[in-house]
C-alpha positions as CSV (number, residue, x, y, z in Angstrom):
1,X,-50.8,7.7,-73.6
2,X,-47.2,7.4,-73.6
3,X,-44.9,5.0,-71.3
4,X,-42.7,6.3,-69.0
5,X,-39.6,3.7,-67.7
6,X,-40.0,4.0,-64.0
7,X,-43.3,5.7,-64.0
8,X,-46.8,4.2,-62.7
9,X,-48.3,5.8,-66.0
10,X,-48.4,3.6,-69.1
11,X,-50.8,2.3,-71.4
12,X,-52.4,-0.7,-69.8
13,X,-53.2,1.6,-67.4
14,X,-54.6,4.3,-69.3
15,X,-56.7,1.5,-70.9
16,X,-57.7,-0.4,-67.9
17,X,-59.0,2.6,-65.6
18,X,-62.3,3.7,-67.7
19,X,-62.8,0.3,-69.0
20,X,-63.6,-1.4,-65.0
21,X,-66.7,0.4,-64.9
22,X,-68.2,-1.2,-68.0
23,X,-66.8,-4.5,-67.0
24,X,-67.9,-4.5,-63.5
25,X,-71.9,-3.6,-65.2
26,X,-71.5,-6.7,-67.8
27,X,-70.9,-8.8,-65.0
28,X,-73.6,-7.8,-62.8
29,X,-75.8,-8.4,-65.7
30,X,-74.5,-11.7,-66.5
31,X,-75.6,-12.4,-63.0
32,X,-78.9,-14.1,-62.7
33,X,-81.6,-12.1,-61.6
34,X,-82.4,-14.1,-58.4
35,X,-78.7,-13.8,-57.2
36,X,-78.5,-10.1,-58.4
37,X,-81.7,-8.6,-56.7
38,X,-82.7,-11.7,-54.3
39,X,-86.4,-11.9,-55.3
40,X,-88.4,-14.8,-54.4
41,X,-90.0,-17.1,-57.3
42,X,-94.3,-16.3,-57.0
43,X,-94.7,-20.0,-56.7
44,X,-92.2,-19.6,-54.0
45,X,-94.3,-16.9,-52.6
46,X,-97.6,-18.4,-53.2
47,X,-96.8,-21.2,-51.2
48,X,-96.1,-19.3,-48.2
49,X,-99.5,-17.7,-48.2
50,X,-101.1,-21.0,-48.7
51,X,-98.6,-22.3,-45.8
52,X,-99.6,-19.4,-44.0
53,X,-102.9,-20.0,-44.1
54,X,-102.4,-23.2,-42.6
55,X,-100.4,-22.5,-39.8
56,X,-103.0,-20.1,-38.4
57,X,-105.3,-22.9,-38.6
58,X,-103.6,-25.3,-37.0
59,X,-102.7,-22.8,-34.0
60,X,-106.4,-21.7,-33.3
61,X,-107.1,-25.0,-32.9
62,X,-104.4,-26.5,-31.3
63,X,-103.8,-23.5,-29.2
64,X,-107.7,-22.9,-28.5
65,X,-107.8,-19.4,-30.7
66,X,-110.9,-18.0,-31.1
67,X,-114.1,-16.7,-29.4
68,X,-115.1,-20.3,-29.6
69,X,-112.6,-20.9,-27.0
70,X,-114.0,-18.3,-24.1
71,X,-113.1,-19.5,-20.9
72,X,-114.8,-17.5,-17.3
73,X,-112.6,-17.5,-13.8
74,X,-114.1,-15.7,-10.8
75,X,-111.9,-12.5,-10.0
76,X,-112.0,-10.4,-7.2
77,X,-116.5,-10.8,-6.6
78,X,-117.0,-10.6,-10.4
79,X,-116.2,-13.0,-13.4
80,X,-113.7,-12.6,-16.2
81,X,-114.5,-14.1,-19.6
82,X,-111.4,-14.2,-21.8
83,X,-110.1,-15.5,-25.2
84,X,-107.6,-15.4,-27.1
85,X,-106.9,-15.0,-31.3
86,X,-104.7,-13.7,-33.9
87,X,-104.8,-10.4,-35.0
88,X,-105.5,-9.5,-38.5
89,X,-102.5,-7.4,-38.4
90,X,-99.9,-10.0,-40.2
91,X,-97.0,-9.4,-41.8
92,X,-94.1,-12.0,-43.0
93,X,-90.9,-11.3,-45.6
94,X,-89.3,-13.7,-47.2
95,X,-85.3,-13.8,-47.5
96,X,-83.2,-15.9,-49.9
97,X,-80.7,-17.4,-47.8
98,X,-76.7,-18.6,-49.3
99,X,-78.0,-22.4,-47.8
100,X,-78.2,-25.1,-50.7
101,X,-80.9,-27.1,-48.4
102,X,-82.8,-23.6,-47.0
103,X,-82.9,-21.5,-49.9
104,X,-85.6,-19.2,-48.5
105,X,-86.4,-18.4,-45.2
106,X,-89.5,-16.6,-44.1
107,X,-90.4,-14.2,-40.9
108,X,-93.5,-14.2,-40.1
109,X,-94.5,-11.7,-37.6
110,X,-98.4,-11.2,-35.8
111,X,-99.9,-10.4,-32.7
112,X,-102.3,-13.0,-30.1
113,X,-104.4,-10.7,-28.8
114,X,-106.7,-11.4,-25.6
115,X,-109.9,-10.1,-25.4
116,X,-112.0,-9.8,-21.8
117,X,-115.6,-9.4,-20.8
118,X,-116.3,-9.1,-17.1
119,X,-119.7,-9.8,-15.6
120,X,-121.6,-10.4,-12.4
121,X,-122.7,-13.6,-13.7
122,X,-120.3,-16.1,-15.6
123,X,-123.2,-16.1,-18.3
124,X,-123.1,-12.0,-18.7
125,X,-119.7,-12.0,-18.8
126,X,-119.7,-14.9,-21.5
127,X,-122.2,-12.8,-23.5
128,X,-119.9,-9.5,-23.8
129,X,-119.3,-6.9,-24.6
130,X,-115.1,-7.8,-25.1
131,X,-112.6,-5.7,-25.0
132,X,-108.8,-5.5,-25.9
133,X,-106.8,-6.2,-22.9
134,X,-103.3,-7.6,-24.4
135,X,-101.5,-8.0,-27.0
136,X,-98.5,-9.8,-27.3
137,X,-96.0,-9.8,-30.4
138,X,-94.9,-13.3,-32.1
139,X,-92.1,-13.5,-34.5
140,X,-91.9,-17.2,-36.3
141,X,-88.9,-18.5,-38.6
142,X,-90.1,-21.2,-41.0
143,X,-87.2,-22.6,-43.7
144,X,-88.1,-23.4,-47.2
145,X,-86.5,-27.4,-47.2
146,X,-87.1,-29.6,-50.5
147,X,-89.5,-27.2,-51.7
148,X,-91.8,-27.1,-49.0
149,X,-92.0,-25.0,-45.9
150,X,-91.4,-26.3,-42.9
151,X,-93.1,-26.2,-38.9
């Protein structure tokens, strides 16, 4: 480690090249660990599912989800029963955000399907069987606003 006059090389720099890497891992570490790794407090999490939970509530009702909700149109000589619902398949992920008033955001993603049953009578058709006939992707954004998800 000597110092050249008019050279790049001298000893700070000789110090301060292998000491960055250690000084760049003590401050990660210093970090916290939600702003390090950007995982979601459980209650945080919990509270989505229960939110969830809900939501899909209020949209089979509201929305007339369900095979409670079968409605029959004539088609072409025959009738068509139909209804619609969500599909089990469900997925959501939950992102911090940089937002002081929307820390969290959450993407909720699941598919209505519609279900048919055709007949010669509206009554036959009513009584099945159903099939699949569409399927139609939803993706929802909620925000996380004074610790409470939001519609």
């Amino acid at each position: 480690m000597t110092h050249f006059k008019g050279d790049r090389k001298s000893i700070w720099w000789d110090l301060l090249v292998p000491v960055l890497p250690f000084v760049f891992v003590l401050c990660l570490l210093a970090m916290p660990g939600e702003a390090r790794s950007g995982e979601i407090p459980p209650n945080v999490q919990r509270s989505f599912r229960q939110f969830k939970e809900k939501w899909f509530t209020k949209l089979s009702k509201h929305c007339h989800l369900g095979k409670g909700y079968v409605t029959v149109s004539k088609e072409g000589g025959r009738y068509v029963a139909r209804y619609k619902c969500i599909s089990k398949k469900v997925s959501f992920k939950l992102k911090h955000t940089e937002s002081k008033t929307t820390p969290y955001v959450a993407v909720l993603k699941y598919s209505e399907d519609e279900y048919i049953s055709v007949g010669k009578t509206p009554e036959k058709a009513k009584k099945g069987p159903f099939r699949l006939n569409d399927s139609k992707l939803v993706t929802e954004i909620f925000p996380y606003v004074k610790g409470k998800w939001r519609y």
